[in-house]
Backbone as JSON, one array per atom type, in Angstrom:
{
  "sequence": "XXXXXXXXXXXXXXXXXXXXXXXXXXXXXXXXXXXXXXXXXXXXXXXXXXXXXXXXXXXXXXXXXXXXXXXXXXXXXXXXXXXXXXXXXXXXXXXXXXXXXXXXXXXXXXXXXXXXXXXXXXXXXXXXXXXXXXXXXXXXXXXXXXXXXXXXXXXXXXXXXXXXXXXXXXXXXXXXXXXXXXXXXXXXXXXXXXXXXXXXXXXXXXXXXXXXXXXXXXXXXXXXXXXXXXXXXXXXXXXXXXXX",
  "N": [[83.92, 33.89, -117.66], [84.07, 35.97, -116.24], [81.35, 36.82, -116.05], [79.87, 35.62, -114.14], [80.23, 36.44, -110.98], [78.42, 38.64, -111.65], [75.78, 37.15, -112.21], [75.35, 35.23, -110.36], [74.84, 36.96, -108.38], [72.74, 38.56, -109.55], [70.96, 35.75, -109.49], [70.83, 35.33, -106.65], [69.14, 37.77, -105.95], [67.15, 38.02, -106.78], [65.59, 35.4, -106.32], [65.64, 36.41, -103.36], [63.54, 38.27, -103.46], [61.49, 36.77, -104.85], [61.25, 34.99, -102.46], [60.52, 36.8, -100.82], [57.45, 37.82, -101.67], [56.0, 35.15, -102.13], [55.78, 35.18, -99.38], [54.08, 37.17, -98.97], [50.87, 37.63, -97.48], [48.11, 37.36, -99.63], [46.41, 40.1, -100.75], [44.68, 43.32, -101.64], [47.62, 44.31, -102.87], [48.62, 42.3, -104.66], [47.68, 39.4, -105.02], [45.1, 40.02, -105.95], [45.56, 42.46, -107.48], [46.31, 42.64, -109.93], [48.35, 43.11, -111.67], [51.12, 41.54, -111.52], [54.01, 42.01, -112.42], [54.2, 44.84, -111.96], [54.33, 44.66, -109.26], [56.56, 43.18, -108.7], [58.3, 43.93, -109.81], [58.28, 46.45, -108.22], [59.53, 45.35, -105.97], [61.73, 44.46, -106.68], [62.65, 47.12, -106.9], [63.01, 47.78, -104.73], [64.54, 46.51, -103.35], [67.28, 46.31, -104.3], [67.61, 49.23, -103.82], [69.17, 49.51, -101.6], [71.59, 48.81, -102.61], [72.75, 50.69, -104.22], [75.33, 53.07, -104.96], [74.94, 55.6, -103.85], [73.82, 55.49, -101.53], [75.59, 55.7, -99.52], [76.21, 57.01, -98.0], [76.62, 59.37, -94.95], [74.93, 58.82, -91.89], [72.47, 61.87, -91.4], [72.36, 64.35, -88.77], [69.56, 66.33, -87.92], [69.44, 69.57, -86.61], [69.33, 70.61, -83.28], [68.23, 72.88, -82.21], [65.6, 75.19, -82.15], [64.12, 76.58, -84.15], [62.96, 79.49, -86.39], [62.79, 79.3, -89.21], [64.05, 77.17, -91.65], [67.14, 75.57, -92.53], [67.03, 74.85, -94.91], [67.73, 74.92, -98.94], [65.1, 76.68, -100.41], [63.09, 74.76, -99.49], [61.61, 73.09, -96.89], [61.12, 70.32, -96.9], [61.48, 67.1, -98.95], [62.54, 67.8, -102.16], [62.18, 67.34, -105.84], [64.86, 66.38, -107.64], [67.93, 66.22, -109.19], [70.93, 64.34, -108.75], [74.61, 63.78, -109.8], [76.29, 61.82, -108.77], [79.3, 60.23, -107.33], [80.33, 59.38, -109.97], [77.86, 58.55, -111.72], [74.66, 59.33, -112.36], [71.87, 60.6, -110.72], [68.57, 60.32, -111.58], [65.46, 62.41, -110.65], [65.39, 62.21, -107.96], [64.67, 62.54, -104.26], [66.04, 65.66, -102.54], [67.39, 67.53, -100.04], [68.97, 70.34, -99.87], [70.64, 71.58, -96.82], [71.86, 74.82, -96.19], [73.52, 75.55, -94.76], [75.28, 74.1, -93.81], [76.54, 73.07, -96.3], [75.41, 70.25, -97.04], [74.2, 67.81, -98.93], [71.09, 66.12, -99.32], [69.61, 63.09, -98.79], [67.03, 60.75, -98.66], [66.79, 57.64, -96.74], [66.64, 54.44, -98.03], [64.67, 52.59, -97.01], [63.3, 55.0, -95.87], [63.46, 55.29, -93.21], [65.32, 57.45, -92.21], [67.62, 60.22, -92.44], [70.46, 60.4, -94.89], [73.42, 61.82, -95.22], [75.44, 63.1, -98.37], [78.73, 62.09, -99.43], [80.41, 65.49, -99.6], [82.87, 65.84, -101.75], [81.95, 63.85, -103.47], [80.11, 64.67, -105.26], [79.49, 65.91, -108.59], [77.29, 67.8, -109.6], [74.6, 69.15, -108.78], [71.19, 69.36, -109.47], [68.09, 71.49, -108.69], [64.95, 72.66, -108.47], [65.01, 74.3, -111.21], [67.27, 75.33, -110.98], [71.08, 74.85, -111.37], [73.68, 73.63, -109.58], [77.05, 73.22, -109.25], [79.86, 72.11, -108.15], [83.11, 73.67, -107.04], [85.97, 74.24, -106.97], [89.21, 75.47, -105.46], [90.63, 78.24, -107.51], [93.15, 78.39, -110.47], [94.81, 80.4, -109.29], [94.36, 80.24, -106.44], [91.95, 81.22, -105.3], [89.75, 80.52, -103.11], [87.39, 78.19, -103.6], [85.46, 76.78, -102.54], [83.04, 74.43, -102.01], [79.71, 73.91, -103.41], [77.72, 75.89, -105.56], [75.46, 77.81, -107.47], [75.23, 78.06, -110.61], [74.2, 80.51, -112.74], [74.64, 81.69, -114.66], [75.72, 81.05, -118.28], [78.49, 81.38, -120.43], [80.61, 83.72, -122.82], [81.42, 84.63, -120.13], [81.14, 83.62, -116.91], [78.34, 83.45, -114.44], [78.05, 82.59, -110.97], [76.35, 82.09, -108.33], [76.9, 82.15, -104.89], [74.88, 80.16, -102.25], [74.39, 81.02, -99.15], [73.23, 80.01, -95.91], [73.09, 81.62, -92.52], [72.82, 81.41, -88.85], [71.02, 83.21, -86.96], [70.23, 85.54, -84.11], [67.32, 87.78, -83.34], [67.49, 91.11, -83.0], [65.97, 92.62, -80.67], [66.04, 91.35, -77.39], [63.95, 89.7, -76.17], [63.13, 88.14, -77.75], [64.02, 85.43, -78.19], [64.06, 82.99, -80.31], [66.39, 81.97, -82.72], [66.75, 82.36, -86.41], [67.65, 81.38, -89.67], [69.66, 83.05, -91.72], [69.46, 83.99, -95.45], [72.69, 84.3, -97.32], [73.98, 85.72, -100.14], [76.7, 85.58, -102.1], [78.49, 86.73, -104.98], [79.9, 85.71, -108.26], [82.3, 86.0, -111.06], [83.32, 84.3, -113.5], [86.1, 83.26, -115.24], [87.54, 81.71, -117.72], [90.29, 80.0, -116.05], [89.57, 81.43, -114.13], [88.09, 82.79, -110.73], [86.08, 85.48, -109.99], [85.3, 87.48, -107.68], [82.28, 89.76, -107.31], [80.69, 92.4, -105.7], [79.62, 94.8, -106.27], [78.51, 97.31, -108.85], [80.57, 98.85, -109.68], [82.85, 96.99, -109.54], [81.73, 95.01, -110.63], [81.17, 96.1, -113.49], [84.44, 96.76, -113.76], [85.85, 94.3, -114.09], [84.56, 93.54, -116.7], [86.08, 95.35, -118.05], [86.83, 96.0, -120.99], [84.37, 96.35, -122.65], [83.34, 98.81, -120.98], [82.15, 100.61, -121.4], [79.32, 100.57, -123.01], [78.11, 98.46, -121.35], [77.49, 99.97, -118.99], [75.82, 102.06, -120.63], [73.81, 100.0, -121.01], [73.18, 98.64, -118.93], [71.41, 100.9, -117.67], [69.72, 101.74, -119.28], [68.01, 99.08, -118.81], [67.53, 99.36, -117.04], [68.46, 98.63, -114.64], [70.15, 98.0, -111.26], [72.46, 97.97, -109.16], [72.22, 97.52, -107.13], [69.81, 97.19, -105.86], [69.34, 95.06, -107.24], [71.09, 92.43, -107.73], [72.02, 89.78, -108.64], [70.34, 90.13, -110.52], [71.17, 91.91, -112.29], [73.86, 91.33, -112.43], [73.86, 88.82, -114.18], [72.27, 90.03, -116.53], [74.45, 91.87, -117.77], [76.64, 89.73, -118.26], [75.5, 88.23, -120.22], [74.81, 90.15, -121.99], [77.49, 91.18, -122.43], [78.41, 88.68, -123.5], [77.38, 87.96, -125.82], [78.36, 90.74, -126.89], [81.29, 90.17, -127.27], [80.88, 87.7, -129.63]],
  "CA": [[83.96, 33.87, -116.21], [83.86, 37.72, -115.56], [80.18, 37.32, -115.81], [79.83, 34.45, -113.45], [80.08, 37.23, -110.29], [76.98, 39.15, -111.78], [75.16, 35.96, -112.74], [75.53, 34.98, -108.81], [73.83, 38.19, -107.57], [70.99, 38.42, -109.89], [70.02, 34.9, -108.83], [70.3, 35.84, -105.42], [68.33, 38.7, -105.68], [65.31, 37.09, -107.58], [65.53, 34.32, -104.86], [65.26, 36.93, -102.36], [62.85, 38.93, -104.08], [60.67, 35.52, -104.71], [60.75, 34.48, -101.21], [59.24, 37.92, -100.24], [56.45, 37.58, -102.61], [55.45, 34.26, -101.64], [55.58, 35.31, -98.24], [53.18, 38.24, -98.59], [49.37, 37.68, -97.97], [47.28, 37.78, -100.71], [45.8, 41.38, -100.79], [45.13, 44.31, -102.95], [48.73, 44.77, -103.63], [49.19, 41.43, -104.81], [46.74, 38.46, -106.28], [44.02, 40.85, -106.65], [45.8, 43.88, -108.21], [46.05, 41.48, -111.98], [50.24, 43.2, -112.0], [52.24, 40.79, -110.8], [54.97, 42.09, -113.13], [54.54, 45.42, -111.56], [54.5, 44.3, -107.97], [57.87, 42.34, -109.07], [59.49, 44.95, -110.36], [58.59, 47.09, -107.17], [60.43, 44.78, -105.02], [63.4, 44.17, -107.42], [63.55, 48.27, -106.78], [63.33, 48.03, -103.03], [65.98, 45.07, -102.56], [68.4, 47.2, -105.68], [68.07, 50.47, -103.65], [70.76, 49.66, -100.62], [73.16, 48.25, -102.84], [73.13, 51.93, -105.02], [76.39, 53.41, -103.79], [74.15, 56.97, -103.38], [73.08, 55.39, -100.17], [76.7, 55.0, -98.84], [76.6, 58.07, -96.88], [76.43, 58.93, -93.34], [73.64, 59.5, -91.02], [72.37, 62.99, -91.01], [71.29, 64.34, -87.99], [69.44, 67.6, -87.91], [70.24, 70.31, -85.88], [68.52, 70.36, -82.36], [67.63, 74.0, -81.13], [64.54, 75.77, -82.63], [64.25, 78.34, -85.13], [61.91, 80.38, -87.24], [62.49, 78.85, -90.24], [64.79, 75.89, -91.96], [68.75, 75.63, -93.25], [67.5, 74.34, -96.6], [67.36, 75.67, -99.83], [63.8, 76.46, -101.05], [61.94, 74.22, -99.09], [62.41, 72.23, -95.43], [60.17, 69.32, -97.28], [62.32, 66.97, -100.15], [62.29, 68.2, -103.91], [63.07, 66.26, -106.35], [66.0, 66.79, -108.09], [69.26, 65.51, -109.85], [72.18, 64.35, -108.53], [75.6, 63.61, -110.33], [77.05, 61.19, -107.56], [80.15, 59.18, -107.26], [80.51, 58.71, -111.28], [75.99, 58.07, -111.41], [73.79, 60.49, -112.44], [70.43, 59.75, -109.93], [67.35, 61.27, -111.84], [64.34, 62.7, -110.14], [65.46, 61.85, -106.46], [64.28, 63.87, -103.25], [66.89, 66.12, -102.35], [67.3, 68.42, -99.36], [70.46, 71.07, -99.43], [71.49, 72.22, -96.42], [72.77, 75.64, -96.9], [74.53, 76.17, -93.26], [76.54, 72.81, -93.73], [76.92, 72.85, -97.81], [75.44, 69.15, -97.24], [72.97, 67.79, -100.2], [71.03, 65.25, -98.31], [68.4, 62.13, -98.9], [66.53, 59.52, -97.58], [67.26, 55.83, -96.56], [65.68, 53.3, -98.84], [63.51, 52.06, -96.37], [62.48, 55.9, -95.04], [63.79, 55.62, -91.55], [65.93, 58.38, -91.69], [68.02, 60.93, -93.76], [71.98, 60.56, -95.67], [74.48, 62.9, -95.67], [75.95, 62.57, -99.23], [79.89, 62.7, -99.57], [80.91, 66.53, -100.86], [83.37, 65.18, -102.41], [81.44, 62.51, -104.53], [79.01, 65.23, -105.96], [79.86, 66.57, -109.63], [76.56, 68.87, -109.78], [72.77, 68.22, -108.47], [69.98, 70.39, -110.15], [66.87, 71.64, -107.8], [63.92, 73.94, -108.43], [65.17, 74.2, -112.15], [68.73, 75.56, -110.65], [72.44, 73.69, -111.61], [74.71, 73.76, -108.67], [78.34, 72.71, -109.44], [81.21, 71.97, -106.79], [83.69, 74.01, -107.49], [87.52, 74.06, -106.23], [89.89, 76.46, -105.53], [91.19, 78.77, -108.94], [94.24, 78.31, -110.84], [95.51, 81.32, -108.21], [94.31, 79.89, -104.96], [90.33, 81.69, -105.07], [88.92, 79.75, -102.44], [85.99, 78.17, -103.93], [85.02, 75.0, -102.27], [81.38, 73.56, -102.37], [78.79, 74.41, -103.81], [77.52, 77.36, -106.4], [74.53, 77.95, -108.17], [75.71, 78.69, -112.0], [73.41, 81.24, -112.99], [74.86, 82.04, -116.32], [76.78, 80.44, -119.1], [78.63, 82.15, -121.73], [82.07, 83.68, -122.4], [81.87, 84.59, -118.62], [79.84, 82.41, -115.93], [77.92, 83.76, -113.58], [78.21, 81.83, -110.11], [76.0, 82.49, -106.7], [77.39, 81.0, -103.12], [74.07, 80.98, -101.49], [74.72, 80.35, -97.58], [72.64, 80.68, -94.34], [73.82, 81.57, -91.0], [71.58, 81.52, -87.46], [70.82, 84.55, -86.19], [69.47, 86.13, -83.32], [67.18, 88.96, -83.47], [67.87, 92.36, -82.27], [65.66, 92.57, -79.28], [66.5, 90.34, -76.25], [62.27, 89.02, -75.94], [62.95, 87.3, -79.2], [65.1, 84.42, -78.03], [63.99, 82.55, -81.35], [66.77, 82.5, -83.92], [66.08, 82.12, -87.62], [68.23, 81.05, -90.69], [69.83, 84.47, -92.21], [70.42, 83.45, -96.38], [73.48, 85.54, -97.27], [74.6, 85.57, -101.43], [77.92, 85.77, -102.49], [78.15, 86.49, -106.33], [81.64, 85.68, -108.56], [82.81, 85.82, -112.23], [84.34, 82.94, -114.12], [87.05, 84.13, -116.72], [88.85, 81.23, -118.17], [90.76, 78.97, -115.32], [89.2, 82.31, -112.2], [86.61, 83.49, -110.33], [86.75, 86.97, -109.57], [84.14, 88.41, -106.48], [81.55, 90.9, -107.68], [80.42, 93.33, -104.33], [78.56, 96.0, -106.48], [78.71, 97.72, -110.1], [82.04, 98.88, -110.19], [83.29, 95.77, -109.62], [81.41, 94.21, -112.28], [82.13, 96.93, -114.87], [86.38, 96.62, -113.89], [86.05, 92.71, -114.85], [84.15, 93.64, -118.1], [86.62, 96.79, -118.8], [87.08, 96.42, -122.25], [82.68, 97.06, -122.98], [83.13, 99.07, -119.57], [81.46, 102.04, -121.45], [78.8, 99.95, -123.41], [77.45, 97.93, -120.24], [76.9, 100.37, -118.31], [74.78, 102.13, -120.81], [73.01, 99.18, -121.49], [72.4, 98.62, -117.59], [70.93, 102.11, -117.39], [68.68, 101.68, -120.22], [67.26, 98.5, -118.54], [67.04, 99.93, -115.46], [68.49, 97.38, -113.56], [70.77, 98.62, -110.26], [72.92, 96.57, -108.23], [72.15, 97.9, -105.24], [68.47, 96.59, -105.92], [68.73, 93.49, -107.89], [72.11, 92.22, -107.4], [71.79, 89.13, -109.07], [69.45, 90.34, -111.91], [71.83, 92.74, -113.11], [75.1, 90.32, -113.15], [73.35, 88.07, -115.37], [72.15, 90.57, -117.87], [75.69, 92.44, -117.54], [77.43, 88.86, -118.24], [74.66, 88.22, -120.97], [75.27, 91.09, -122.95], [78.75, 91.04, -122.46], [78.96, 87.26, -124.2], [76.94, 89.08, -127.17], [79.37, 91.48, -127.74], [82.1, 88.85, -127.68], [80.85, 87.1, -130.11]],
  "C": [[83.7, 35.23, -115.59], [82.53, 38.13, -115.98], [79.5, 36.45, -114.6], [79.27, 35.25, -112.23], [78.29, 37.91, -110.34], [75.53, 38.09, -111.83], [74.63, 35.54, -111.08], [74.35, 36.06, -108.08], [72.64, 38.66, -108.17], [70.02, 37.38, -108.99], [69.75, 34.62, -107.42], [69.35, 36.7, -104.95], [67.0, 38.5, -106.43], [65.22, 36.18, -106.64], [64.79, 35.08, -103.82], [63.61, 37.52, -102.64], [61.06, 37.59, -104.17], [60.12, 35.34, -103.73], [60.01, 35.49, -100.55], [57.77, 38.01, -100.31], [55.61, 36.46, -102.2], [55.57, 34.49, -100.0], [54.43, 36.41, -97.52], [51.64, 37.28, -98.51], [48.9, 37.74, -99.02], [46.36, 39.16, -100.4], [45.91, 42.12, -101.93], [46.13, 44.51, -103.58], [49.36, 43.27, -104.64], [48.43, 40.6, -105.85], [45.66, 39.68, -106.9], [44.15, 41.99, -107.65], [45.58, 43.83, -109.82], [47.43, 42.46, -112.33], [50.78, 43.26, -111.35], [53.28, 41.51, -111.34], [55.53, 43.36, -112.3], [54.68, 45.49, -110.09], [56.27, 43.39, -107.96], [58.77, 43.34, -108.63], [59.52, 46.09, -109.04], [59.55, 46.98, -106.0], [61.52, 44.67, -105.02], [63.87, 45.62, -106.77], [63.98, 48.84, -105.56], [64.6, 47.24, -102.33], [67.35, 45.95, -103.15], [68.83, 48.45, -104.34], [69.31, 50.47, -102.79], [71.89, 49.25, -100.86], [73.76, 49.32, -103.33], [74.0, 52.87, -104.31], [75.75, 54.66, -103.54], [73.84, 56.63, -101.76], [73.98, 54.94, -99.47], [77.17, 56.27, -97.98], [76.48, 58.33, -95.77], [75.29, 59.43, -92.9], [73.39, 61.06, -91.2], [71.36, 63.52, -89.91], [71.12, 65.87, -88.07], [69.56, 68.5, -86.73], [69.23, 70.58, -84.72], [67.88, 71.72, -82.28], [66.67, 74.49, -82.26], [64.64, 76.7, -83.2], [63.16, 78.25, -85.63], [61.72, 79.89, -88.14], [64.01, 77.5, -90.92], [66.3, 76.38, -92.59], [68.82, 75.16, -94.54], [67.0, 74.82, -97.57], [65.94, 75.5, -100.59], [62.24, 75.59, -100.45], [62.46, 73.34, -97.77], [61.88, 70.32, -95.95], [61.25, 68.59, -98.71], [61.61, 67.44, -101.22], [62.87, 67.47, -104.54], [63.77, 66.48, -107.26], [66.93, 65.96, -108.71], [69.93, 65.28, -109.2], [73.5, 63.75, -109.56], [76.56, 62.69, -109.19], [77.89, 59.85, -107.45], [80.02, 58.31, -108.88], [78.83, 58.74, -111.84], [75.85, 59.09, -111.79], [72.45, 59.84, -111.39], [69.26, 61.04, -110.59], [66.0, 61.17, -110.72], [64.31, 61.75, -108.72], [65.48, 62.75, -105.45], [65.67, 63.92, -102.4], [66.88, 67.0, -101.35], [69.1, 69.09, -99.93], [70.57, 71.87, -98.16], [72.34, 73.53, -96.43], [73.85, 76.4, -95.61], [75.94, 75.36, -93.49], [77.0, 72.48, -95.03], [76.57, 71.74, -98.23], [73.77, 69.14, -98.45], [72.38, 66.38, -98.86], [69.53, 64.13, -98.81], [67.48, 61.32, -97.85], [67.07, 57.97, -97.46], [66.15, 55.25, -97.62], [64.44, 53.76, -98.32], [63.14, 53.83, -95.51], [62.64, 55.94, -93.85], [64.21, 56.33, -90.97], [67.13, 59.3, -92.44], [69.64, 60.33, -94.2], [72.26, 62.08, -95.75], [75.09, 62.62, -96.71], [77.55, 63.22, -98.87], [79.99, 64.35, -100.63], [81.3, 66.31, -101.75], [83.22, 64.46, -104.23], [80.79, 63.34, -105.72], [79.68, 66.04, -107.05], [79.15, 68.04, -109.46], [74.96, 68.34, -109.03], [72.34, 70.2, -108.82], [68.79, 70.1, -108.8], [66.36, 73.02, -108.25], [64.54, 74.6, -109.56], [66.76, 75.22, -111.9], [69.48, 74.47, -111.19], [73.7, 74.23, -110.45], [75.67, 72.62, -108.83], [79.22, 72.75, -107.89], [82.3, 72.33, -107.66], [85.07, 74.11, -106.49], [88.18, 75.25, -106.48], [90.9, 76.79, -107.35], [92.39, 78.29, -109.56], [95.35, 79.81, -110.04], [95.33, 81.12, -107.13], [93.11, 80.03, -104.52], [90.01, 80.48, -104.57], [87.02, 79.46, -103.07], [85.46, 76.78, -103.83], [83.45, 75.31, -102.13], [80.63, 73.9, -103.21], [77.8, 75.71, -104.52], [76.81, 77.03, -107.61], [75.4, 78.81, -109.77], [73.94, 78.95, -112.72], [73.23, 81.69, -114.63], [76.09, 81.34, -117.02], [76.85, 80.75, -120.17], [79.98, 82.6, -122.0], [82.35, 84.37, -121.24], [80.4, 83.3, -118.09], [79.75, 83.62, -115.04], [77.65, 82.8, -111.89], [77.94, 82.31, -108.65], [76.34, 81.21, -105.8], [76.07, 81.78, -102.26], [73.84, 79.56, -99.81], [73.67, 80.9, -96.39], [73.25, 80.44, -93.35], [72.66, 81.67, -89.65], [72.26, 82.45, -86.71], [69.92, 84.73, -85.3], [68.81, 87.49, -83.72], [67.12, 89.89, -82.43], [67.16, 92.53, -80.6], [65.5, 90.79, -78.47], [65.5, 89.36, -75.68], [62.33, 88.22, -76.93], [64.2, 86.3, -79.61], [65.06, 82.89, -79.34], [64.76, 82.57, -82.45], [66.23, 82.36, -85.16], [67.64, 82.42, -88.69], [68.22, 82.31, -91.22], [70.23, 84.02, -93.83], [71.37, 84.71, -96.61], [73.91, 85.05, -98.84], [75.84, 85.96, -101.91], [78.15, 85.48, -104.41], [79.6, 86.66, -106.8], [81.36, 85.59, -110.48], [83.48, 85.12, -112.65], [84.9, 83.68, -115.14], [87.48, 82.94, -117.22], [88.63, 80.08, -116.8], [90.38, 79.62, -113.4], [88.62, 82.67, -112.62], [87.46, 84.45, -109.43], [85.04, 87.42, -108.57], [84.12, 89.21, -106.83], [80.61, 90.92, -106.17], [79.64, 94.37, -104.56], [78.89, 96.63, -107.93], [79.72, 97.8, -110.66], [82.91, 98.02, -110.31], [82.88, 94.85, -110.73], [81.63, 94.76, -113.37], [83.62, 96.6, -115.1], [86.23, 95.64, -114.32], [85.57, 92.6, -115.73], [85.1, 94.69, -118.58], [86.51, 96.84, -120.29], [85.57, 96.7, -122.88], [82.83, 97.75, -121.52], [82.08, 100.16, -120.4], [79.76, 101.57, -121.84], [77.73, 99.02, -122.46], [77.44, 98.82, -119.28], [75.78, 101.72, -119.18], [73.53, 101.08, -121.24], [72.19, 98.67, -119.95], [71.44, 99.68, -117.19], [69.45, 102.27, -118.25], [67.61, 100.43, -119.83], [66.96, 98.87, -117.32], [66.78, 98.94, -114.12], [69.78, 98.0, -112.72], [70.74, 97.36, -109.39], [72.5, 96.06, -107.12], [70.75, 96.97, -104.7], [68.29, 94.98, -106.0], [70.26, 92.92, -108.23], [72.42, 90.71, -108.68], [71.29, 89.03, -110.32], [70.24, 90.9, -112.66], [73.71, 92.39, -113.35], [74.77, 89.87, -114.34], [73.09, 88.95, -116.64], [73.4, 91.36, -118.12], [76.17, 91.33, -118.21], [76.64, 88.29, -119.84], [75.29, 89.05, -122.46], [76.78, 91.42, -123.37], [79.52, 89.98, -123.45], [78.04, 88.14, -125.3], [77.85, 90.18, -128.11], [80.8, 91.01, -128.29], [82.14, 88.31, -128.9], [80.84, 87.31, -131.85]]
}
């Protein structure tokens, strides 16, 4: 009997699916194409998509006033990407992020108009060969809600918070704002993340190679000040090396 339920909603949805089919014209997409099977199966995936709880999120509406350039990461256009959502993995589905509002964001089935996905729901979603995790406050309180690009993995993590804010620019003729991104870079130890601000800060949370990584930064000739990002990773890199 506890298949009876599923049994029910297949043959509803082949019914439905049927009656579409026989309701279309005959055209290229159809008698003439010579795959029926794959014209089937297109429909099965169009009737399927609004039941997939991914598409149980709310409207998103975008943000009215005009700017220079967009609030989302990498591109204003979808990419297609991973998500990890509500238990699901969803492969190779177009993804916007949001990086003002922390929101990941899709389309409707039917293309009419975008989803806001629950924070919440989201384990991790991959874009533009990135892995962004949702991460929660430390086993000390480190505020670390949404969203963070894990950069490196090893016996430390490497973990960018990359956020935009709308800005005005400096002169008063240039009433155009534009999306400012701003990076916030942290260290995973264990059960905390510790905020790295500039060298010394990343040396003190390596102390015990403190002498060792910073000739090894010197010798690659990588500087914080410059490449902020570049020179965590190989810092955090070399660091799990000597570890090991």
């Amino acid at each position: 009997m506890k298949y009876l339920p599923f049994c029910i909603f297949s043959i509803l949805l082949l019914c439905a699916v049927c009656k579409r089919i026989y309701a279309q014209p005959s055209g290229p997409d159809t008698a003439s194409s010579g795959q029926p099977a794959t014209y089937l199966y297109s429909l099965y995936s169009r009737e399927l998509a609004g039941s997939l709880r991914i598409y149980n999120g709310d409207q998103y509406i975008p943000y009215g006033k005009k700017t220079k350039n967009a609030p989302f990461y990498a591109s204003d256009s979808l990419l297609q990407g991973d998500v990890f959502y509500d238990g699901t993995l969803y492969r190779e589905i177009g993804l916007l992020y949001d990086q003002v509002s922390d929101d990941i964001i899709i389309n409707n089935p039917d293309n009419s108009g975008k989803i806001k996905l629950v924070g919440d729901k989201i384990r991790y979603f991959k874009l533009q060969g990135h892995l962004f995790v949702r991460l929660n406050p430390d086993s000390q309180g480190m505020k670390m809600d949404g969203f963070y690009d894990w950069t490196y993995s090893g016996r430390v993590n490497v973990f960018v918070k990359r956020e935009k804010k709308m800005e005005f620019a400096a002169r008063a003729e240039d009433d155009v704002p534009r999306y400012v991104e701003y990076k916030h870079y942290f260290i995973g130890m264990g059960a905390r993340y510790y905020p790295v601000s500039s060298e010394k800060s990343l040396l003190d949370l390596l102390s015990d190679h403190k002498s060792l990584l910073k000739k090894y930064l010197r010798s690659s000739g990588l500087k914080f000040r410059k490449k902020p990002e570049e020179t965590i990773n190989a810092a955090a890199s070399y660091y799990s090396q000597l570890k090991n």
